[in-house]
N, C-alpha and C positions, 0 to 999 in steps of 0.2 A: 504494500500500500504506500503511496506518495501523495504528498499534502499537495495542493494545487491552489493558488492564489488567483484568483481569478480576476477580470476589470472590472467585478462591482467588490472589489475589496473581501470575498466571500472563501473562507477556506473549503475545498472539497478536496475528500481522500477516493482518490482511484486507482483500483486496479490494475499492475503494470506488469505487461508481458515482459518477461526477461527474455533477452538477447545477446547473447555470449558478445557475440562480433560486434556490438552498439558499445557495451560497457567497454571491452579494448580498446577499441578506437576514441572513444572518450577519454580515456588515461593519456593515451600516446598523443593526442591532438590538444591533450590540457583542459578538456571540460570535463574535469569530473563532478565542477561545482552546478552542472546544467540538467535538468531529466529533459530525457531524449526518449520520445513517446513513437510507435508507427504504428499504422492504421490502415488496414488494407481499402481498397474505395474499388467500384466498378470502372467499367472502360466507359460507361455510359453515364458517365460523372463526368467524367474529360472532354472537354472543347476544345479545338485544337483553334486556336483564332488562324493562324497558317494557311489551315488546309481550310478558309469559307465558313467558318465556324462549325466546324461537325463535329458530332459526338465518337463516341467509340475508341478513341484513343488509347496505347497504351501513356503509362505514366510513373515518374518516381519524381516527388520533388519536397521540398520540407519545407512547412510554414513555422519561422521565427517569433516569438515574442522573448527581446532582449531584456526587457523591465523584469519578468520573472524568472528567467533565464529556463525557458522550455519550448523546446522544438520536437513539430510532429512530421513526422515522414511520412508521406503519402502515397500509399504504391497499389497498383493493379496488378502485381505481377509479383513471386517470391523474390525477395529482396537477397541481392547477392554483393560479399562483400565488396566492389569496387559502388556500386550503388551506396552503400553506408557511406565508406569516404569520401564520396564525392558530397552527399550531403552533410557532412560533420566540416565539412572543409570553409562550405557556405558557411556556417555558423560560427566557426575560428577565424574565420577571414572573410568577412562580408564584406568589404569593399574588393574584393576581386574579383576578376573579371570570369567568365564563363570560359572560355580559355584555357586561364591560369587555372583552374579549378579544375580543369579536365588534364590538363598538362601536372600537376600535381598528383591528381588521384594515380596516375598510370606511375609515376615515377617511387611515390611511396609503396604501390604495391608491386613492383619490381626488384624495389630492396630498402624494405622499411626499417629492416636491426639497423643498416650503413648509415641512413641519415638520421636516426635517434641516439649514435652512439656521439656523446662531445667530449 
């Protein structure tokens, strides 16, 4: 169970699915002060604005609230670890670019002991 502070200042305790590969990368990435929540969601929940606004989408992406520090991952899909770091990575480094976030995810998981070791 996890306290949750909500925007009408209201505590609620929710039930949180453990996920070995979320709590990791939280350590190695430095938020271990943040709950990191994911949430599976339909394809027909997804609007692609892209593709004429259609539905049916696949999807992985995480909505931020920094004030409470808790981020929910959003997936249609089983969530595999470069999906995790790529969205933990948002969350450590929100001013980066989509890019840098992808050019990141690949390189930590290429060889994450080499660049954790100082």
């Amino acid at each position: 169970m996890v306290s949750v502070l909500s925007n009408q200042k209201t505590i609620t305790k929710i039930k949180v699915k453990n996920l070995p590969l979320i709590n990791k990368w939280q350590v190695l990435l430095g938020l271990s002060d943040w709950v990191i929540l994911y949430e599976s969601i339909s394809e027909d929940q997804v609007v692609d604005e892209m593709e004429e606004n259609t539905h049916g989408h696949e999807f992985v992406g995480i909505h931020i609230n920094f004030t409470n520090k808790i981020g929910t991952i959003y997936h249609t899909r089983k969530l595999k670890e470069d999906d995790i770091v790529h969205e933990l990575l948002h969350v450590r480094f929100h001013s980066w670019s989509e890019e840098k976030v992808n050019f990141w995810t690949d390189l930590l998981l290429k060889s994450p002991k080499s660049l954790f070791q100082f």
